[in-house]
Structures are given as C-alpha cells and as structure tokens.
C-alpha positions as a Markdown table, in Angstrom:
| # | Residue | x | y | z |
|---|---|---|---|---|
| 1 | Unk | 98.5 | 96.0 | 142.4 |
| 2 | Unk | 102.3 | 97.8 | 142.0 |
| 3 | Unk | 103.5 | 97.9 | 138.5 |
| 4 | Unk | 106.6 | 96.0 | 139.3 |
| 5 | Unk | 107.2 | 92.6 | 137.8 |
| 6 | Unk | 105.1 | 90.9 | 140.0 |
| 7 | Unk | 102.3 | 90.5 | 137.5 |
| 8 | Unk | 104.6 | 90.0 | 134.3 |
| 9 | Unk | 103.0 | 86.9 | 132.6 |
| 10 | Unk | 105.9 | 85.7 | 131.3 |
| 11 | Unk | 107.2 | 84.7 | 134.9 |
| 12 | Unk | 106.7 | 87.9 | 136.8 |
| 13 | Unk | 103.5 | 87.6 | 138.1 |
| 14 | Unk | 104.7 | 85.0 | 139.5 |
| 15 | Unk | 105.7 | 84.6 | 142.8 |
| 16 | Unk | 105.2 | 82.1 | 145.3 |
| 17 | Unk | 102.2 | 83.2 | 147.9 |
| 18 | Unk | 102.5 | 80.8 | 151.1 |
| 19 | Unk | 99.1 | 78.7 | 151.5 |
| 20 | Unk | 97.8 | 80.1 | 147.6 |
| 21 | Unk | 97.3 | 78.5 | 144.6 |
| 22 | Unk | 99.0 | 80.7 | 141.5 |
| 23 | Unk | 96.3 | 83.2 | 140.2 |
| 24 | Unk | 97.5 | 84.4 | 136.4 |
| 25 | Unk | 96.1 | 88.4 | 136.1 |
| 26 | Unk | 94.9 | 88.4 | 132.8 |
| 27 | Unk | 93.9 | 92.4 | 132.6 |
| 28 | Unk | 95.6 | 93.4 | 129.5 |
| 29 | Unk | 95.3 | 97.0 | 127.6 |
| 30 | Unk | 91.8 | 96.0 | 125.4 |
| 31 | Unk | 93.0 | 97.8 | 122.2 |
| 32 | Unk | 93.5 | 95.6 | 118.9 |
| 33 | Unk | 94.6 | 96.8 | 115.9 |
| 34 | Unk | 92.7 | 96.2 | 112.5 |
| 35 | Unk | 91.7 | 96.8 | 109.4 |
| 36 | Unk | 89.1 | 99.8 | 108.7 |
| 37 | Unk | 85.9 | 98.9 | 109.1 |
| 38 | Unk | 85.9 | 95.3 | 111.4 |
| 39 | Unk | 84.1 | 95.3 | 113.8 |
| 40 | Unk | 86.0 | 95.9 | 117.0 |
| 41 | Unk | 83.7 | 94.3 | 119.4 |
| 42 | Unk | 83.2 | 97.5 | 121.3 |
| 43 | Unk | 87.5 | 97.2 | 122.1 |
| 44 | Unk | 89.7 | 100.2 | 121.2 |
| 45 | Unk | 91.2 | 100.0 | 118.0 |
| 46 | Unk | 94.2 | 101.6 | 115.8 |
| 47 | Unk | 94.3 | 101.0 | 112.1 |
| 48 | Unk | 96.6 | 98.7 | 110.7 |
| 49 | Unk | 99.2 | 100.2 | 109.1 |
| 50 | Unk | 102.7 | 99.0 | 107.4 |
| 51 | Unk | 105.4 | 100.5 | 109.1 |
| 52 | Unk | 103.6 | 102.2 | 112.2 |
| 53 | Unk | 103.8 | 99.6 | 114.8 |
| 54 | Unk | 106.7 | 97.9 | 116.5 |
| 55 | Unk | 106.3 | 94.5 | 118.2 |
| 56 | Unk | 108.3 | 94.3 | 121.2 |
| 57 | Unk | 109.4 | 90.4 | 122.6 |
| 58 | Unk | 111.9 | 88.5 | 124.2 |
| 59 | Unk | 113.1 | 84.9 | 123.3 |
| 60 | Unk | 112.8 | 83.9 | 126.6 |
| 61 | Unk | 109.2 | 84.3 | 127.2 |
| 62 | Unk | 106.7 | 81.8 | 125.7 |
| 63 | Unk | 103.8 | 84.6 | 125.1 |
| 64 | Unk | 106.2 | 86.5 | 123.4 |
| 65 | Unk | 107.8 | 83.7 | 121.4 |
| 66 | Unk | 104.4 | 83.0 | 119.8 |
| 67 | Unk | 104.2 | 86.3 | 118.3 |
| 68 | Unk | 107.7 | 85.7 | 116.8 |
| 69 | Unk | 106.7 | 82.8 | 115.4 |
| 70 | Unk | 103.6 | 83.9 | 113.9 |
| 71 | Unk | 104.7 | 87.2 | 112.5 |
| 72 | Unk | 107.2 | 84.7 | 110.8 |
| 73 | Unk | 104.9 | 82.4 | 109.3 |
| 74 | Unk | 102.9 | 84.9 | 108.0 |
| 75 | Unk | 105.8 | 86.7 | 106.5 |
| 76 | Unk | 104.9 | 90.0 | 108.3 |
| 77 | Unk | 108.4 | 90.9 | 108.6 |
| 78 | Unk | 108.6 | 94.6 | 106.4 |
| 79 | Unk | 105.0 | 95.1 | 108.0 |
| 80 | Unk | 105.7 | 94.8 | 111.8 |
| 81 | Unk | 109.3 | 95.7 | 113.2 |
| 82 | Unk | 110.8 | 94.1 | 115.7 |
| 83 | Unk | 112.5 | 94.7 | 118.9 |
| 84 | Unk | 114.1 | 92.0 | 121.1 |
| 85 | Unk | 114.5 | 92.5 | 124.8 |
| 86 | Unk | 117.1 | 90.1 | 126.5 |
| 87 | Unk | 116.5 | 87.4 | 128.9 |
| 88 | Unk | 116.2 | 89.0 | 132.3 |
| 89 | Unk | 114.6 | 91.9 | 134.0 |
| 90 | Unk | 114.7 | 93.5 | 137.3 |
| 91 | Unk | 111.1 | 94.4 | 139.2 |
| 92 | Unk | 110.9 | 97.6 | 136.9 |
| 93 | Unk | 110.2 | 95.7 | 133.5 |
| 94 | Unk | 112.3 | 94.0 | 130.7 |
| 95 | Unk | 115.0 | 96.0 | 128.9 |
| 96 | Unk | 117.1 | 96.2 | 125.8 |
| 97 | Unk | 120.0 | 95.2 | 126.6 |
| 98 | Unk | 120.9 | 93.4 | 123.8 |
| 99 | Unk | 120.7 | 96.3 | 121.8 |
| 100 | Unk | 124.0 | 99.2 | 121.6 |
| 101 | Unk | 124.3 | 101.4 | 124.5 |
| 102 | Unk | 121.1 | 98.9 | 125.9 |
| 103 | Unk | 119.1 | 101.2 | 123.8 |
| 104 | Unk | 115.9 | 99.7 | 121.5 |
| 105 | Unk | 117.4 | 101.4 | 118.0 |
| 106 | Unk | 113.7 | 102.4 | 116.8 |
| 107 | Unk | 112.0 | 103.9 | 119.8 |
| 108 | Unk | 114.6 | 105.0 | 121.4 |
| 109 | Unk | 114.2 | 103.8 | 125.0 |
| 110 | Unk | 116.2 | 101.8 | 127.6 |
| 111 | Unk | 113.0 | 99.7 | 128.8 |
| 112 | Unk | 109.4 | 98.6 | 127.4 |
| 113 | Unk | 108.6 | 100.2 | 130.7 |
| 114 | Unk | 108.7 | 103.7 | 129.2 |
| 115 | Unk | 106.6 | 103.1 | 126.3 |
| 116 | Unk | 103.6 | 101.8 | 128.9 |
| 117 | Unk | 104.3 | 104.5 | 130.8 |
| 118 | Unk | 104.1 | 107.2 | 128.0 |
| 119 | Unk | 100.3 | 106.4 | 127.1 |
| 120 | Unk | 99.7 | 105.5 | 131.0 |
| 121 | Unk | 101.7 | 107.3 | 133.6 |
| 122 | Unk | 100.0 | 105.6 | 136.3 |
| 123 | Unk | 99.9 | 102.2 | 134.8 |
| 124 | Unk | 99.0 | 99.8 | 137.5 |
| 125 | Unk | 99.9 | 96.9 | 136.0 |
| 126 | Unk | 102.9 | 94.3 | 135.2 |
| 127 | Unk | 105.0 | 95.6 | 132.1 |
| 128 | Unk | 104.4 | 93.0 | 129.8 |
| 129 | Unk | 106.2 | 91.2 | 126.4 |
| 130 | Unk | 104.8 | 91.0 | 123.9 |
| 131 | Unk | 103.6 | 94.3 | 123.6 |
| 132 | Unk | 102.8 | 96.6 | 120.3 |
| 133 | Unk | 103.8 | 99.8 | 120.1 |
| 134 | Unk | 103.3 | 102.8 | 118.1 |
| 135 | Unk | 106.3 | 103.8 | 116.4 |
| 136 | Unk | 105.0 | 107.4 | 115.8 |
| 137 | Unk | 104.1 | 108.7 | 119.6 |
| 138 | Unk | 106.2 | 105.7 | 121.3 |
| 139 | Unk | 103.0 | 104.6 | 123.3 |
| 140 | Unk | 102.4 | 101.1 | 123.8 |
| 141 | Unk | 99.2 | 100.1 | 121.9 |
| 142 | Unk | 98.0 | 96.6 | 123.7 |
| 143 | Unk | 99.8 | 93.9 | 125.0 |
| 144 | Unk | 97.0 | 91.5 | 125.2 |
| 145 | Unk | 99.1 | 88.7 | 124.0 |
| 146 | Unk | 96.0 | 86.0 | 122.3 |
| 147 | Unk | 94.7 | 88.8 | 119.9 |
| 148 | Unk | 98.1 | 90.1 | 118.9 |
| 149 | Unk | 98.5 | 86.9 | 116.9 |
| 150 | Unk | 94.7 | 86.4 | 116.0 |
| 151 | Unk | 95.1 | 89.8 | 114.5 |
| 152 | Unk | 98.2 | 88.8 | 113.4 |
| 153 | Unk | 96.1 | 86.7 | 110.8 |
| 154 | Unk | 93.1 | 88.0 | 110.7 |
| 155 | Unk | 93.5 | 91.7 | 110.4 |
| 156 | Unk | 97.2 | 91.9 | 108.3 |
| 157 | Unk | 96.2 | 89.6 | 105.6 |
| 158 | Unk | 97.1 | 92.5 | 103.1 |
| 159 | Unk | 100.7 | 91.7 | 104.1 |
| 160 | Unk | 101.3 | 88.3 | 104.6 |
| 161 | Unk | 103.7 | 86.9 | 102.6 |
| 162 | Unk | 102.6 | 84.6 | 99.4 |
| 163 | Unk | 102.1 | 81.3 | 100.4 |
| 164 | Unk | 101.3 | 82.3 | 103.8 |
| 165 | Unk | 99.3 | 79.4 | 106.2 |
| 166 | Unk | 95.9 | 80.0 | 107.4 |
| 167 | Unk | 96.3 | 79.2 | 111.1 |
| 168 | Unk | 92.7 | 79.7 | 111.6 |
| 169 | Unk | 90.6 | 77.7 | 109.6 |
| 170 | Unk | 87.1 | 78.4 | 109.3 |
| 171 | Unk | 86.8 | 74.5 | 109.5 |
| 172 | Unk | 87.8 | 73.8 | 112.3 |
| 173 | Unk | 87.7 | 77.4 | 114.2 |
| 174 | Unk | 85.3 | 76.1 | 117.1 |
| 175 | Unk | 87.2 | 73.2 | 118.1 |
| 176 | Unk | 90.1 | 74.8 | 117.8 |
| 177 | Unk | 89.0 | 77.5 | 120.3 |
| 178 | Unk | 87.8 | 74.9 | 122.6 |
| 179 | Unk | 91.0 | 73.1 | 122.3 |
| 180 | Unk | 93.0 | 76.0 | 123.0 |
| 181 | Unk | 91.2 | 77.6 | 125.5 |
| 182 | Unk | 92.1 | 73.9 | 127.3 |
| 183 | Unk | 95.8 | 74.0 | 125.9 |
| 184 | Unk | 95.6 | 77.9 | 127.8 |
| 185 | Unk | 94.2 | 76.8 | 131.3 |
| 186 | Unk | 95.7 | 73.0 | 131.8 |
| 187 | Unk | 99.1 | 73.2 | 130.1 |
| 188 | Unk | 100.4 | 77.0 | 129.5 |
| 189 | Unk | 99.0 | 77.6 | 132.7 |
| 190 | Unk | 99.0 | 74.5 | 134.4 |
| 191 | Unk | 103.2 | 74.3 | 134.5 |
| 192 | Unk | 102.8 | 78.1 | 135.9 |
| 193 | Unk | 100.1 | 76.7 | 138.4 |
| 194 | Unk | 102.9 | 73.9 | 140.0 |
| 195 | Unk | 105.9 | 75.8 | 139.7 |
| 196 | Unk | 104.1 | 78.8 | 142.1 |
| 197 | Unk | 102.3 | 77.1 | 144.1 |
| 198 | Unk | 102.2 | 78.0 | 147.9 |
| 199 | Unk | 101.3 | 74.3 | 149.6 |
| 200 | Unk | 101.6 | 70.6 | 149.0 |
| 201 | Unk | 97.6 | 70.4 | 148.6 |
| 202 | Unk | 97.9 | 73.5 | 145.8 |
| 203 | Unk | 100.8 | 71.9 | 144.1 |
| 204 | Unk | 99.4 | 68.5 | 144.4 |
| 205 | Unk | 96.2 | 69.8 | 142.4 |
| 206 | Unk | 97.8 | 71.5 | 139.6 |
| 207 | Unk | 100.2 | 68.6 | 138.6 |
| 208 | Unk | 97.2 | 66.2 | 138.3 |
| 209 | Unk | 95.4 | 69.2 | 136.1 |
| 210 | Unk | 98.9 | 69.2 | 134.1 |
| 211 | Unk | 99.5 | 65.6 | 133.1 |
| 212 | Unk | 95.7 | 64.9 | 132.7 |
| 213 | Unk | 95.8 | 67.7 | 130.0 |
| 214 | Unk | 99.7 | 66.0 | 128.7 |
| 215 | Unk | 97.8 | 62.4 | 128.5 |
| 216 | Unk | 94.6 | 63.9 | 126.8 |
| 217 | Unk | 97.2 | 65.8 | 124.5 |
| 218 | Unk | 99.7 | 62.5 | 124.1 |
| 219 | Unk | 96.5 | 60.6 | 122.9 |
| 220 | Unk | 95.4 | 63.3 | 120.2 |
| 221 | Unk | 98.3 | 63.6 | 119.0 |
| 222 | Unk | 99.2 | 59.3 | 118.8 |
| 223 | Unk | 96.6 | 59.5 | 115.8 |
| 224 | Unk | 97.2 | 63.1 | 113.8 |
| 225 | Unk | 100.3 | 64.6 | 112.9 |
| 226 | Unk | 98.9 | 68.4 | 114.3 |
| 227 | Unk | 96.6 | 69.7 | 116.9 |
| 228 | Unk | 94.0 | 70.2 | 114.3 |
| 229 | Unk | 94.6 | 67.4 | 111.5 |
| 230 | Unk | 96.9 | 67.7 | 108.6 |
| 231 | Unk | 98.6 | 71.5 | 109.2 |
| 232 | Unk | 99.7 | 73.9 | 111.5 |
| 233 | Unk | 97.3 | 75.9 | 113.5 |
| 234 | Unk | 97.6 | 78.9 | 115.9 |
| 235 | Unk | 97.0 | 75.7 | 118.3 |
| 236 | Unk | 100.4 | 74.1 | 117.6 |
| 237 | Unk | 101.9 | 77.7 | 118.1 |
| 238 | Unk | 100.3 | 77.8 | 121.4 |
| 239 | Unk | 101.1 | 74.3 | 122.6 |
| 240 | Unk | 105.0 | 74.7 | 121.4 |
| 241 | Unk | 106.1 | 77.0 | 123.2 |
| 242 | Unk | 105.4 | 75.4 | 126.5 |
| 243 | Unk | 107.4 | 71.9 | 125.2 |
| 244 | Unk | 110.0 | 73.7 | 124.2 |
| 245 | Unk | 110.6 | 74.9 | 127.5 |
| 246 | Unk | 109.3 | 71.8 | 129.4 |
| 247 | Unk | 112.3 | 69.5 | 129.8 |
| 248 | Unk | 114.4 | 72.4 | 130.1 |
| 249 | Unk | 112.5 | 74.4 | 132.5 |
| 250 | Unk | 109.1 | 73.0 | 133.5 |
| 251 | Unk | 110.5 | 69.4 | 134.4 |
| 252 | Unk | 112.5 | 70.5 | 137.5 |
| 253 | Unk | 112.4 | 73.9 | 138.4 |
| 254 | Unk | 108.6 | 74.1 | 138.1 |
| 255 | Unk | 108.4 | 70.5 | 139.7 |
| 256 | Unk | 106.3 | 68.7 | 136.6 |
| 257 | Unk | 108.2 | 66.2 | 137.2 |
| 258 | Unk | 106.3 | 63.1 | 136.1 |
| 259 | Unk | 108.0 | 62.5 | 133.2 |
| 260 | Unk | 110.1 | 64.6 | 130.7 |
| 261 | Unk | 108.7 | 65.3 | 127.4 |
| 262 | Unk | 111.8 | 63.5 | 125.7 |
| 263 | Unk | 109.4 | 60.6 | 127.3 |
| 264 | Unk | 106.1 | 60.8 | 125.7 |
| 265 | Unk | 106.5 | 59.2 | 122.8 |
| 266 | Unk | 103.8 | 61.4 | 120.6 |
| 267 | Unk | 104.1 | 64.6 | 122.7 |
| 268 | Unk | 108.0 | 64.5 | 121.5 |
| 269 | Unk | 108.2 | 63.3 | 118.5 |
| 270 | Unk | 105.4 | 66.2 | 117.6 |
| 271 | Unk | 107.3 | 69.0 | 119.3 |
| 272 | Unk | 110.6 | 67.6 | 117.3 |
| 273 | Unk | 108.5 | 68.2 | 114.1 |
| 274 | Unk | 107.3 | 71.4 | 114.6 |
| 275 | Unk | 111.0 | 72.9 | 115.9 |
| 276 | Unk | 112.1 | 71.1 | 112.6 |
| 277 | Unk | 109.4 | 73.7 | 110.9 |
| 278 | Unk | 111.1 | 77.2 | 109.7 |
| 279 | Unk | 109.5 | 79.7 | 111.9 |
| 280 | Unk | 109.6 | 77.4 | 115.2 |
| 281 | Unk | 113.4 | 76.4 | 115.6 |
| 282 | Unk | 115.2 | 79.0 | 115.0 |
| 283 | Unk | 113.1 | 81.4 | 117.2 |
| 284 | Unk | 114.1 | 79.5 | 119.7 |
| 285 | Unk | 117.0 | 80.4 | 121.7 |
| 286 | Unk | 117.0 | 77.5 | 124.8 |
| 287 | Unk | 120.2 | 79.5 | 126.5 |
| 288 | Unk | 118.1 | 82.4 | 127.1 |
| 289 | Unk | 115.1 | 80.4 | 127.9 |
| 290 | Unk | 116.9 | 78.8 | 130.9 |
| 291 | Unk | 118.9 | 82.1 | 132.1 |
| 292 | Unk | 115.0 | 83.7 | 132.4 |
| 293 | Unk | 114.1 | 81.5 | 134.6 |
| 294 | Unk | 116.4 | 80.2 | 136.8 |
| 295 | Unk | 118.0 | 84.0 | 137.3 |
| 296 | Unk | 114.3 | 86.1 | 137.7 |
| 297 | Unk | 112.4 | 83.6 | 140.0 |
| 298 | Unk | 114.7 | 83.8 | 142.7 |
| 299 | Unk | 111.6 | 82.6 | 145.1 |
| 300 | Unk | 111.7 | 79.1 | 143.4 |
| 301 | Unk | 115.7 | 79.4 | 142.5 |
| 302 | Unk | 117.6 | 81.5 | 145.0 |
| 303 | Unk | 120.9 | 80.1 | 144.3 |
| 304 | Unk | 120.5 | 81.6 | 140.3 |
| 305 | Unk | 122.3 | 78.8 | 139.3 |
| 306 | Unk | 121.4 | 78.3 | 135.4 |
| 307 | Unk | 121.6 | 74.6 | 134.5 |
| 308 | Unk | 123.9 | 73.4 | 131.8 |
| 309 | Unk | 121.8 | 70.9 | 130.1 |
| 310 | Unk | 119.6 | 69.3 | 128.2 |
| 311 | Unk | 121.7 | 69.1 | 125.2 |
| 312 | Unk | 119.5 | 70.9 | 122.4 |
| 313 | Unk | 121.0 | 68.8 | 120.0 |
| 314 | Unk | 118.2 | 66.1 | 120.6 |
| 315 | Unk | 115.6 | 68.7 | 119.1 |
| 316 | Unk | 117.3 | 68.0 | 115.8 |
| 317 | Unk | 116.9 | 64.3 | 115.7 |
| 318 | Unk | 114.5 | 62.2 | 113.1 |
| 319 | Unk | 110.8 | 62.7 | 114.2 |
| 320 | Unk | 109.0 | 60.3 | 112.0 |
| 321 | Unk | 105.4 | 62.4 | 112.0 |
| 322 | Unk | 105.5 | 62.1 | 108.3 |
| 323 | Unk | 104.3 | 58.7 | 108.6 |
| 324 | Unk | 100.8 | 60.4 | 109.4 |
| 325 | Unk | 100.5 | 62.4 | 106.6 |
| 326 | Unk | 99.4 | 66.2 | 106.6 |
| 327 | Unk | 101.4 | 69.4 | 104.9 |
| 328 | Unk | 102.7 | 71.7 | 107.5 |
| 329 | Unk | 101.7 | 74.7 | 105.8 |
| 330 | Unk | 98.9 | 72.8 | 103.6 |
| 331 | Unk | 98.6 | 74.7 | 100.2 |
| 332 | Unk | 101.0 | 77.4 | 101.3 |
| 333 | Unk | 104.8 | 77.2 | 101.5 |
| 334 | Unk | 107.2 | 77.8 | 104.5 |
| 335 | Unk | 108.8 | 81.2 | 105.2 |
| 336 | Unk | 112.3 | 82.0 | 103.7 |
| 337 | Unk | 115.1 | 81.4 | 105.5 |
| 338 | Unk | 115.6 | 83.8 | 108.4 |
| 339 | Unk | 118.8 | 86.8 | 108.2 |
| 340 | Unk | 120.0 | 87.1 | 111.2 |
C-alpha cells in the first residue's frame, strides 16, 4: 500500500476498483492519549496534557468534522488547538492552505503529511484528518478517528467546560455501541460502499445495505427525539455528519439515490434539530463539503464540476422534534457561541 491518498478515509481511499466492492482500510496509528494511570488496553499511550496536542481537521471531511463537533461540546477549546486544512488535496495528503503563506501557524508545516512523516518516515499508509499531534516534537500522535472523540470524553474530563454533556452514558453505553457500530458499517460506510463501487451487482448490494439501515434509522427516530432517548450522544455526532452531507453529496454523486433526506420525514426533521444545536451548524461549512468531493474523486466526477445547490437555507427551517420531549444537552448547557 503507497502512502498517497488512495487510502485517505475521508474520500481517498477511495477509488473505484472495476469488478470490487469498496473495502474501507481501517489500520490507524494505535496510540490514544489519556489520563495517567487508565488502563490503555495494551495501546500506546501519551499523557493528556493542556496545551501539548494539536488536533488537525478539515470541514470537509465527516471523520474529521466529528472531532470538531465534540471538542466543541465539550468545551475543549484552550485544551486542544486547532488546525484547519482546506477542502482539497492532491495524492500527497491534505494541506493548509487556508492558513498565510499555506502554512499551519503552530507546527509550522505546509502539509499534515510532514507531521506523519516525522514520527514515521516510511509511513505506509493514507495521510489521514483527523489526526493529533504533538505540538512539542511535531509528530503525529494517532489518527484513529473513533477513540479521538471517545477520549475526547473519557480521558479530558478535567477540561471540559461547565455544563459539558455526557455523550456516553453509562446507561445506555451497550446499545449505544451496538447502534453505532451499525450507524459505522451500514450508513457512514454504506454511502462510501455505493458511491465506489466497481459493478452493478456491488453497487446494487450496498444501496439495499444503505436504505435498510435509513428505514431502520427513520423508524427509531419516528418515536424519540435522539439516537439514544432524550439527549445528544456521541451516536447523533456520528449519524450527522453523514446527513449533512447526504442531499448534498451522497444523493447523486455517490448514487443513493432513493430518496433525498429532505424526504424522510423523521430522518430530516432530526438532522434539522441537531444543525439547529450550537456545536453542529456552525461547524458545518456545506461549500467546502461539496468542493471535496466533487473536485478529489475525479474517478466518480471527472468533469470537477462543483454543484451549485441545495440551498442550505432549508437547514434553518422549523423542525418540530420538541414535540418529543428530551433536553439536548440534558442537565448540562450548550457551548458559548463560537469566535470565529
């Protein structure tokens, strides 16, 4: 395996393989980061530490918009810097070139490419957002994108913010895994899995996987205003990020084409109240959602043509979810406003 794009799970791994269902590589750098003495699970760790690490995203990308989201939540802001890398990315890896010169202003590079390759200078792998790195040496640390954010809450509760939500409840934790771990597979995945796939038969497969998970999930959701019950969950973080790029993305130019979201009643209105949230909307930046797509996957776009629409306005239009009840952020409070 090269460590071009190609494996990027954010759309680089993704290119179409004639005759081949799409096979996500999920080999990520094991290391977590955590408090001292948590057991680790036998994984690499690095301590957590205020100021040290520097979490490395771009809008576009729907692993790396969950970390946004949750380092927002949890008010993790003076904790855990932030870079932002812009929408698109040649074969090398994804760069800052939203930043000055097209330089990241803490660690000092062009690319997240050259913080992987500090630590590895072999790396085999895709160059991957989101990715943590360590401020001090300029290594990247992990970029195992599901236990960023479960350490996220788990292992920075020292500095979340007062009032922060608990978006894994002891509770519910086992269903939640289980409904995640389907979330993961049938609907993260699942567009992925119809949008690169190499035959009719492959394609054909994946988009009855898809909208069997979208009914399952339309059905939940009918009766309970979140994933889990009455707040929000590292679940909903999980499920958002795909419907916010669905209509806009996933509809046409990953052919799951059944129906738009805008056309499931539940699905919609629930996606609505959860961009309506602080720490969902406004991380959402649907311009460079679209440009991502439409101008990296040249296999499944030559043309690059970026569409014009949908209007985003809609995303701001009544919801109604209240009706069922529930606190979004149950005894906590929402974050404060975002400075941009």
């Amino acid at each position: 395996m090269t460590s071009d794009a190609s494996t990027d799970h954010s759309t680089t791994g993704a290119y179409v393989h004639a005759g081949q269902e799409f096979d996500r590589d999920m080999n990520y750098i094991p290391d977590r980061i955590v408090r001292e003495g948590t057991d680790t699970e036998g994984r690499p760790a690095w301590p957590v530490e205020a100021g040290r690490y520097r979490l490395v995203v771009a809008r576009a990308c729907p692993w790396a918009n969950r970390a946004i989201i949750v380092r927002r939540l949890l008010g993790l802001e003076d904790a855990i810097s932030i870079g932002y890398c812009g929408p698109t990315h040649d074969k090398r890896s994804w760069t800052f070139d939203l930043d000055p010169g097209g330089v990241d202003p803490v660690l000092g590079i062009e690319r997240i490419q050259e913080a992987y390759l500090k630590r590895y200078p072999d790396y085999p792998r895709g160059i991957t957002v989101p990715a943590m790195v360590d401020v001090p040496t300029g290594q990247v640390v992990t970029n195992d994108f599901p236990w960023i954010t479960h350490d996220f809450s788990t292992e920075w509760t020292q500095f979340h913010r007062e009032g922060a939500p608990d978006l894994w409840p002891d509770a519910v934790r086992d269903e939640m895994e289980d409904v995640m771990k389907r979330i993961f597979t049938e609907v993260n995945n699942g567009v992925y899995r119809c949008g690169f796939a190499g035959s009719q038969e492959t394609y054909e497969a994946a988009y009855e996987r898809l909208w069997t998970a979208l009914d399952w999930l339309e059905e939940r959701l009918t009766t309970r205003r979140f994933l889990m019950g009455d707040t929000i969950t590292e679940a909903d973080v999980r499920l958002f990020t795909t419907l916010a790029r669905f209509d806009a993305v996933y509809h046409g130019h990953f052919k799951a084409s059944r129906q738009k979201l805008t056309e499931m009643p539940a699905l919609w209105a629930y996606a609505r109240d959860l961009f309506q949230t602080p720490g969902f909307g406004e991380t959402t930046d649907f311009e460079q959602i679209k440009k991502h797509y439409y101008v990296v996957q040249t296999d499944i776009n030559p043309t690059q043509i970026v569409p014009v629409g949908p209007d985003p306005a809609v995303w701001l239009t009544p919801h109604g979810r209240g009706s069922l009840g529930g606190r979004p952020f149950g005894d906590g409070t929402p974050p404060e406003p975002e400075v941009l």
